[in-house]
N, C-alpha and C positions, 0 to 999 in steps of 0.2 A: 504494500500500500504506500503509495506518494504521500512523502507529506504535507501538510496543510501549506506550509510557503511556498509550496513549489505550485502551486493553484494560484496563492495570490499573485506570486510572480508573474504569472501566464495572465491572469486578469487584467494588470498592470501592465504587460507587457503589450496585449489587445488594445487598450484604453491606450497609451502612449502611440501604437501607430495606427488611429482611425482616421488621425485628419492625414498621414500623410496618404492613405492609399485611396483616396477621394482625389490626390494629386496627382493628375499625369503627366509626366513629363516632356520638357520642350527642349527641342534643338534648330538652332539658328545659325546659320553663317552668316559673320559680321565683317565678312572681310579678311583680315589678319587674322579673327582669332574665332573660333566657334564658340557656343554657348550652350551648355546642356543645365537644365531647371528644372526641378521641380520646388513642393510647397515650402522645401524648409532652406533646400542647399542650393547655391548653382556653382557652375564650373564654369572655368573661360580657359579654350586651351589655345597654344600660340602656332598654327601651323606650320610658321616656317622653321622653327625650333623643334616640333611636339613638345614642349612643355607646359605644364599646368599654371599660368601664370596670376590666379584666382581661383581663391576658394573661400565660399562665404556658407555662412550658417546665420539666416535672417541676412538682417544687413551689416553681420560684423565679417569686415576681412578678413582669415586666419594666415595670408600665408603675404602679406604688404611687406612690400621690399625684397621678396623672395620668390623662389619659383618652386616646381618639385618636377624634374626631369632626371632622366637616365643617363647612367655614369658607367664607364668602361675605361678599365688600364688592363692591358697586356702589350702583347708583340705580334709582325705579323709578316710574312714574307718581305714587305714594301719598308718595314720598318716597326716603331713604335705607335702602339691606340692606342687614341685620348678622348676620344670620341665614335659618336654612331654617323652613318653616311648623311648624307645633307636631304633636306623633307623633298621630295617628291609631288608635293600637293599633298590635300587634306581632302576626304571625304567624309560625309554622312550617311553611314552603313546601316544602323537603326533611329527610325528619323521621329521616334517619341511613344506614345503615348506611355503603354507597361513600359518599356524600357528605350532609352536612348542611346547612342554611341556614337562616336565620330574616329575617325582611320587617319593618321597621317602617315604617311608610304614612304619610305626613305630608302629611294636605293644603290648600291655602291658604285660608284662612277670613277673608284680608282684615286680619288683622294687622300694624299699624305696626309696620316696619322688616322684614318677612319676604319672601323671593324668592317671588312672583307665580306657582308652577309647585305639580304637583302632582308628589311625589319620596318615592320608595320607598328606603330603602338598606337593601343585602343585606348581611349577612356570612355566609359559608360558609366549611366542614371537609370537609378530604375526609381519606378514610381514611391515605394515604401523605403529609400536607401535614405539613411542620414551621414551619405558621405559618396565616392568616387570610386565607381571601380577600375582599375589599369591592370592592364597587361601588354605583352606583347609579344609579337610570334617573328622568329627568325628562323630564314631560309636561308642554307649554305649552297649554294649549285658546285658542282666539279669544278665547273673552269674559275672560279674566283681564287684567287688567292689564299695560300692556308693560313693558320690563328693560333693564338692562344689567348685565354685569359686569365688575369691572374685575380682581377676584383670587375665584379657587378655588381650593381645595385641600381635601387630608385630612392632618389634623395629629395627628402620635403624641404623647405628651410622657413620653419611658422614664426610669422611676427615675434620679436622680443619683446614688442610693447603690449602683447598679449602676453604669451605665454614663461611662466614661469618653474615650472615644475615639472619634473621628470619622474616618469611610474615605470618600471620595467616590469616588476612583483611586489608582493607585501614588504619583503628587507630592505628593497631599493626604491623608496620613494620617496623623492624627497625636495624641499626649494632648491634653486639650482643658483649658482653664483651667477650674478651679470656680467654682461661681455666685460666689461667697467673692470671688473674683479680678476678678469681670465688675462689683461691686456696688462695691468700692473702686475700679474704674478712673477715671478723665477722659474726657468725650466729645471726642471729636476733631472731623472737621468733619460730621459726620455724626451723629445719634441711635442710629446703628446702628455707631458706630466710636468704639471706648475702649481711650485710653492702657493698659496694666495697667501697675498700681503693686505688685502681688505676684503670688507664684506661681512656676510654672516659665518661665514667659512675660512676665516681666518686662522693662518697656521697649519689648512690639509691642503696634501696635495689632491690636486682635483685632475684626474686621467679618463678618457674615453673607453679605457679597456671595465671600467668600473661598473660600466651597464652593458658588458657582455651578456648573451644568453643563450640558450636553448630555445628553438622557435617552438619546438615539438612540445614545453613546459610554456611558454610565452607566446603563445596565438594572437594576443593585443599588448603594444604597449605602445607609451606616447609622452606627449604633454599636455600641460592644463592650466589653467590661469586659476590661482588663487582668488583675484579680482572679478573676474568676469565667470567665471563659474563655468568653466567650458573645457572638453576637453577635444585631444587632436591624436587618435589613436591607427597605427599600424596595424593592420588586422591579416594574417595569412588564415586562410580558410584547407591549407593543404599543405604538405611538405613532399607534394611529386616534385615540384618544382625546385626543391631547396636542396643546394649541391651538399653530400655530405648524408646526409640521412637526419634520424632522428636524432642524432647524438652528437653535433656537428655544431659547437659555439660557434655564432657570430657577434658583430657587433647591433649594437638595434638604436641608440642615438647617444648625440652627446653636445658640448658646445663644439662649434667650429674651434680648429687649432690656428687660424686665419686671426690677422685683428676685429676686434670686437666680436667675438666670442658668441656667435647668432648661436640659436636652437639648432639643431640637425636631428631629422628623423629620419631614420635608414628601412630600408628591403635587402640584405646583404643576401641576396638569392647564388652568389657566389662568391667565397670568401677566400683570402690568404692569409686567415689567423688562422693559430692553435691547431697549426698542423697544414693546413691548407686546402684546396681541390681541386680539380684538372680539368682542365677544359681546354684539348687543342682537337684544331680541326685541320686536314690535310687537303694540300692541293690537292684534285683530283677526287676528292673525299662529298658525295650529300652529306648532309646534314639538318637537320629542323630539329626547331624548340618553339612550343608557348610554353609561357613563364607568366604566370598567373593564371586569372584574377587575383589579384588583392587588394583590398579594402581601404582606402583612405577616410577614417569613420571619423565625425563629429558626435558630440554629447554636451549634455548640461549636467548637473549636480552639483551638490553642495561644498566636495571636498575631494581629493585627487584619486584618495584608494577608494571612496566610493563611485567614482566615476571611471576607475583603472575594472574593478568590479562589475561594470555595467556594459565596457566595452569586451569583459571578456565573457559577459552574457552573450552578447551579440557574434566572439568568434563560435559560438561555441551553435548559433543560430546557423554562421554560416558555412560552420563546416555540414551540419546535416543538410543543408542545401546543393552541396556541390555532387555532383558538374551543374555548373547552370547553365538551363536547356536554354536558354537567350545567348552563348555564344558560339557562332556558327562558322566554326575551324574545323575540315579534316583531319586537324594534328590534334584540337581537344578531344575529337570524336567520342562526344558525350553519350549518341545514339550504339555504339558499339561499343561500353565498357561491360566490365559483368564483378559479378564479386565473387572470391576466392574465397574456401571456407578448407575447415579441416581441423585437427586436435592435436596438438604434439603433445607427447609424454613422456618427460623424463626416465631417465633408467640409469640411477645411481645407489647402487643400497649401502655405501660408505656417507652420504651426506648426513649432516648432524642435522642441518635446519630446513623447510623449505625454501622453495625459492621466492625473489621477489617478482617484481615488475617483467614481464618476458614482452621483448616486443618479435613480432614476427613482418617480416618484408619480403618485396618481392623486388629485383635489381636486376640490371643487366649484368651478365658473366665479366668476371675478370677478364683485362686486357690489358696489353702494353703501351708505353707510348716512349718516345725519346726525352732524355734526362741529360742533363751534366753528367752523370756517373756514368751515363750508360742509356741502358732499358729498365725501365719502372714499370712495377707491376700498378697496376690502380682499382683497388676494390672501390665498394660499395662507400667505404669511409671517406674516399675521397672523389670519389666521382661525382662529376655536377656535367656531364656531357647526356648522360638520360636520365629518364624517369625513373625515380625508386617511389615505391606504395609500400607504405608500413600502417600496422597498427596492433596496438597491447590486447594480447591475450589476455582469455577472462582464466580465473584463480585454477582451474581443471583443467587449464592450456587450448583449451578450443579457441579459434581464431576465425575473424571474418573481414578481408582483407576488400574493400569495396572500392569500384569504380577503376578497374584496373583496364589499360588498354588490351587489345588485343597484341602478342606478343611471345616472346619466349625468352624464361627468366631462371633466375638462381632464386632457390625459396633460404633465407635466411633467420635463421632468430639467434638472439641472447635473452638472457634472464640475470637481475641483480640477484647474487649468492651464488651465480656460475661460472667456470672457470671454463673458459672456449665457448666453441659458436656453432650452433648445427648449420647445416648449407643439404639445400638438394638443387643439383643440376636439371635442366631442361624441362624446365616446366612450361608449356602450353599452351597460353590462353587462346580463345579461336573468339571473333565476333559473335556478341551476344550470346552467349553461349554461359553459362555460370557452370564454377567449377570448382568440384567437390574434391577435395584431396584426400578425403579418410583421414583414416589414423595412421597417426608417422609416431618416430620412434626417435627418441637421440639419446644416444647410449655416451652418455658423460665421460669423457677422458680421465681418469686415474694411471697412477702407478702404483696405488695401495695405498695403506690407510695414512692420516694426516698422522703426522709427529707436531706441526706444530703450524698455527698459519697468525696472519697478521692483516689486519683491514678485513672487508668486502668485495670480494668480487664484482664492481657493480661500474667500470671505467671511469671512477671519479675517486680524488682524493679528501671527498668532502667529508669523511668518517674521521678524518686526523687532526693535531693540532691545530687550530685556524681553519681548519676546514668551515666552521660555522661565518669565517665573514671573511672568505676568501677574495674576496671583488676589493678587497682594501689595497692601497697601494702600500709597498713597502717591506712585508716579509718576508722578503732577500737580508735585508737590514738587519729586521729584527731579531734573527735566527740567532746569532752568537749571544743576544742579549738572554734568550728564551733557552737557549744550549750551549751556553760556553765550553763544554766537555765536546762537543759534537753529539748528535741521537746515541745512546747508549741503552740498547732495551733487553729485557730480561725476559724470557719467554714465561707465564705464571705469577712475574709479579709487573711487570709493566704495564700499562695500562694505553693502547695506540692511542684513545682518543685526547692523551694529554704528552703522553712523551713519544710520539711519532710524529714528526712536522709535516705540514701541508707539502712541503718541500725541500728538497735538499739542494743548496747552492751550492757553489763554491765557497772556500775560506773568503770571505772579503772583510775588508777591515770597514770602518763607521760611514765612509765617503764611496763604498763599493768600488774598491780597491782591491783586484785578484790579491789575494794573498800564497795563492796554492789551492790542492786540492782537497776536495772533504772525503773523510770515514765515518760511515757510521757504523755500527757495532749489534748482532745480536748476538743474544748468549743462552744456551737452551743445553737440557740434560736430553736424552733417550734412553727409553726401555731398550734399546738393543742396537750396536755400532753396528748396521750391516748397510749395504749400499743406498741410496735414499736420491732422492730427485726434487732440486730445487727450482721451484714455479716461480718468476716475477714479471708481473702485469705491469706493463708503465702507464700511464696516460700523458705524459709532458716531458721532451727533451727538447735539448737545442741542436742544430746543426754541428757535429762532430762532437759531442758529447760523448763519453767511454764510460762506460760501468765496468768496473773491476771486481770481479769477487775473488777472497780467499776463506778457507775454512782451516782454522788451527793454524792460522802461519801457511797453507801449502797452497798454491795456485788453484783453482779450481776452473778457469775461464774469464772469460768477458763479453760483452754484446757485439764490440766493434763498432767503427763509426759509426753512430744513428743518426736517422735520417732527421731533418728539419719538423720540427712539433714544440712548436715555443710556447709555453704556455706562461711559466714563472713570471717571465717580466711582462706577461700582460694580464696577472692579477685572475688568474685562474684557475681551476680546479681539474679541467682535464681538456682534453686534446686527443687526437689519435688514440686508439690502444695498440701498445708493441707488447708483445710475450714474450720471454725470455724463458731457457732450458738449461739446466745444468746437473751433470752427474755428477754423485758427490761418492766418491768410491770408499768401502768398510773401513780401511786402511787411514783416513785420512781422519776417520771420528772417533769418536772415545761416549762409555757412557754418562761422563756430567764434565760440564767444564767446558763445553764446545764455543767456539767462540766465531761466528761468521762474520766478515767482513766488506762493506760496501763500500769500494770509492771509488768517488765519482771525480775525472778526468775531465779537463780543457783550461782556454786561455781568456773567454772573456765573464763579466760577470754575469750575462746574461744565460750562460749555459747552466740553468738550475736543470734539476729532474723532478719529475713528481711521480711517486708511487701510486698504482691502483692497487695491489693485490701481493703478499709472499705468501708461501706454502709452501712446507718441505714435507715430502711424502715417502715413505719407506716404499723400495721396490721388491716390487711382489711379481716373481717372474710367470709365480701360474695365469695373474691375470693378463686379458690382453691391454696392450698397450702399455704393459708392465717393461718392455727395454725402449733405452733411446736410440 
């Protein structure tokens, strides 16, 4: 049985939008800039640009002095992109009444610094919307020229003289320093991190990585006017479109790092934080993407988290909405999706606890692509070149994965408290068609029973010291303050959630000063010296970072260069997950007294690590997957 607030909600929610679906919406060409309307909001977009050069809710401006258009840097056979190709003209596609939309056509004419693709971006009105929908669909042909890109996005930039206040979630919300405050600060160790010397915020440093997030936890966030009682929320309705998957920090706003320190709201639909994602396209190569709809939402209330609250009523409206049969792309093909069902069930009878959160998706197979080192493999974790469909299994593992193209995919899941990833090859979808997978099976990777583990399995360091306000700038710093010994943990009386750090840096001295390398230390008995098998989950390294293990004094291995997954100095909590393997042979342990050792190698101070997961596991050669 529902309960009684979730009625009144709905009541409320019916009552708040009666006047607007009484309003149909209009679209006008004005010349330079079209005009989409309805009762509450209108739009003004700028053809020869596509940018949104107006946004009003009544008659307050929300975006004066600012615009919200699309942002592109990578590289590309011709050179470096800075940009999308020049407008092509503007069209009116849906010309009102349920819904509105206008096409401005931009296509590649060969233009130094311009992405190599042919790319339409839509904005749409619909008659009940309290805000803009955008998207936009790009077409790679053979003969254009190949790509890469390293950041996309759709960038807002809302009145200052409106807005004041930044919601990402309930921890992060909060007044925001004025440009005024960001312009007099000192840069810290970062271009992107300043001392404030005035304001309300006096004495923090104020950084953009601070309202990093997870879109797949963050479906709306925004800003809001204290004064005016308004808010200006981001809303993704989907993470097909989000490079990266469900687990895949980006940024979502912050002040400009430009003078006067305006608001920025972001779409980081393709990112190079916290590890990064791949998107190149080859001479000779098709390629298409639509990359939304998403939401540009307006709101009123009285205060920011109940207004951050109300906008993620409304993702939460428009994810059960999607695909919206109003947009009419062969590449959305909303008419040919179907939904994937089925039940995974573990099969581990050594697990102590259940498992948490499992999500399950569905991705395009691993592939390679060219690298500095070489050839790079590119999973699901960092692919932002197709579509990935994910969604969290219900507590019994059944899953219903909805709206899935037609296609042929890798079925992927994890679960928080598990260590590895199930995968099944070649799966199927055919137009309209839904499809049932049965019962699958994921037989959980052991070497036999735990001797002794540390954290959660769960690709976050959020279970450890500072894990609780990891988005802070500066626990690089504070480390030697918090552990002047280095981490030293005792397996039975240590306690991770206070004496295991969010992160392990290098030695730096007060002014993050390499000083040398760090060790940390654990120290553990066993019921019995025989061969054993050391598990380490990373979530966060730096480019050439080295993890060294030894046990008792004797070498046991190392990871070797890891690959680029910055997480540390951008005030995070995870990033990519890397596994690590290591055989710890009878010979080299003892039954009490054992003493493992972690250090961590490199030369600048940005090269922290952060742990997800250790477990060292007695091997048990009858089982399988019992040798390495």
């Amino acid at each position: 049985m529902k309960p009684a607030f979730y009625f009144r909600f709905l009541a409320s929610l019916s009552l708040a939008l009666t006047p607007l679906a009484r309003a149909a919406v209009e679209v006008r060409d004005e010349g330079k800039t079209f005009l989409l309307r309805n009762g509450k909001i209108s739009a003004r977009v700028d053809k020869a640009k596509a940018t949104l050069v107006s946004l009003k809710r009544g008659d307050l401006e929300l975006i004066r002095g600012g615009t919200g258009y699309w942002s592109f840097s990578g590289g590309s056979d011709k050179g470096r992109i800075q940009g999308s190709p020049g407008s092509g003209g503007g069209r009116i596609t849906l010309t009102g009444g349920a819904v509105g939309e206008v096409a401005i056509d931009c296509l590649y004419d060969g233009a130094p610094g311009t992405l190599p693709a042919h790319v339409s971006f839509r904005y749409a009105l619909t008659e009940s919307a309290e805000g803009v929908y955008i998207y936009g669909i790009f077409e790679h042909p053979a003969e254009l020229p190949g790509f890469g890109i390293g950041e996309a996005r759709y960038v807002v930039k809302p009145d200052p003289q409106v807005f004041d206040w930044f919601t990402v979630d309930a921890p992060r919300s909060r007044q925001m320093p004025t440009g005024q405050d960001w312009d007099r600060g000192t840069e810290a160790n970062l271009k992107e991190a300043r001392l404030l010397t005035s304001g309300i915020h006096k004495g923090e440093v104020e950084h953009k990585y601070g309202y990093s997030a997870l879109f797949s936890d963050s479906p709306a966030y925004g800003w809001s006017s204290s004064e005016r009682k308004i808010g200006l929320w981001m809303v993704n309705p989907s993470l097909e479109y989000i490079a990266g998957g469900p687990t895949k920090p980006e940024l979502t706003g912050h002040l400009d790092v430009n003078p006067g320190g305006r608001p920025v709201l972001l779409n980081m639909w393709h990112g190079s934080h916290y590890g990064g994602t791949s998107l190149s396209v080859a001479k000779g190569e098709d390629w298409s993407m639509l990359v939304g709809p998403f939401l540009l939402h307006t709101n009123q209330g009285d205060n920011a988290l109940g207004m951050w609250r109300d906008a993620m009523r409304t993702a939460v409206t428009e994810i059960k909405q999607w695909p919206y049969p109003w947009v009419d792309s062969p590449l959305y093909a909303a008419k040919e999706r179907v939904a994937v069902t089925g039940k995974l069930t573990l099969k581990d009878p050594l697990a102590a606890n259940k498992p948490g959160t499992m999500w399950v998706g569905l991705t395009a197979p691993d592939y390679e692509v060219r690298s500095r080192s070489g050839r790079e493999k590119v999973s699901w974790q960092r692919n932002g070149k197709h579509y990935q469909y994910w969604a969290r299994a219900a507590a019994d593992g059944s899953f219903r994965i909805a709206s899935v193209r037609p296609g042929t995919y890798t079925l992927h899941a994890f679960a928080d408290g598990i260590l590895g990833e199930f995968s099944k090859e070649q799966v199927r979808v055919e137009p309209g068609k839904a499809m049932r997978l049965g019962d699958l099976a994921w037989q959980v990777e052991r070497s036999g029973p735990v001797a002794w583990e540390i954290g959660i399995p769960d690709r976050s360091a959020a279970e450890f010291r500072n894990g609780d306000r990891y988005w802070l700038w500066g626990h690089h710093l504070q480390y030697r303050k918090e552990f002047p010994r280095g981490v030293d943990f005792t397996i039975g009386k240590s306690d991770w959630k206070k004496d295991w750090n969010l992160c392990q840096p290098l030695e730096l001295d007060d002014k993050g000063k390499v000083l040398g390398a760090s060790t940390w230390r654990v120290r553990f008995d066993l019921k019995d010296a025989v061969d054993h098998r050391l598990r380490i989950a990373l979530c966060g390294h730096r480019e050439n970072d080295k993890l060294v293990i030894t046990a008792n004094g004797q070498a046991i291995g190392d990871s070797g260069r890891l690959h680029e997954n910055g997480v540390m100095h951008r005030d995070g909590h995870r990033g990519l997950l890397t596994e690590l393997s290591f055989r710890i042979p009878a010979e080299v342990l003892k039954k009490t007294g054992n003493v493992l050792e972690l250090r961590l190698e490199g030369r600048v101070w940005h090269q922290g690590l952060l742990y997800d997961y250790l477990r060292l596991e007695q091997i048990d050669s009858t089982r399988a997957g019992g040798t390495l």
